[in-house]
N, C-alpha and C positions, 0 to 999 in steps of 0.2 A: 569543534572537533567532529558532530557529525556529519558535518557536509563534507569536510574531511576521509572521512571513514565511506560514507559514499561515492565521492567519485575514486579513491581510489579502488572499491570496489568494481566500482562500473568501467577503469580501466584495465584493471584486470581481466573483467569478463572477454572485453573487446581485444587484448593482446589474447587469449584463450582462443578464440576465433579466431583472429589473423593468423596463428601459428598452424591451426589445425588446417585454413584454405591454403596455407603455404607448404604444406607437410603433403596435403595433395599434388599441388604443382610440381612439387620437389620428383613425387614418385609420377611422373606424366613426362617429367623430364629423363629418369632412370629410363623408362619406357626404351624413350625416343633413345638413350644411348643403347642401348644393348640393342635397338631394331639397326643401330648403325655399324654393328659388332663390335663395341668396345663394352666387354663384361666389365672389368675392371672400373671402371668411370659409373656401372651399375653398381658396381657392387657399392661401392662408398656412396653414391646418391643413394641407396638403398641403405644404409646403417646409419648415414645422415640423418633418415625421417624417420627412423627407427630412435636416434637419440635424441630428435624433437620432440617428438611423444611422448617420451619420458619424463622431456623438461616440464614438458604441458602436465603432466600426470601433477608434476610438483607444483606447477602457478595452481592448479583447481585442490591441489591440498591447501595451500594457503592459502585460497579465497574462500575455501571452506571454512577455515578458522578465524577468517577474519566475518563470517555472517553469525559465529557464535555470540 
């Protein structure tokens, strides 16, 4: 059970990361629409990474209760 409890941790850690470089990309992308005039296509790639972050808020609350 703890190699168990560790790698699930350790994949957690690693989707916590991928989420957070994809939440950058995501807003690199909103960028690039709004420089091409489409607000709209911003706006939602912008409340997209916005409700990434969120999700990520939740994985690092459970990966916090899972180091308890």
């Amino acid at each position: 059970m703890g190699s168990e409890l560790k790698e699930l941790k350790a994949l957690l850690s690693y989707m916590i990361k991928h989420n957070d470089e994809h939440a950058g990309e995501l807003k690199d992308l909103a960028e690039k629409a709004k420089s091409l005039g489409n607000a709209v296509a911003y706006d939602e790639l912008i409340i997209g990474v916005k409700e990434m972050k969120k999700a990520n808020e939740r994985l690092k609350n459970a990966l916090n209760k899972l180091k308890e």
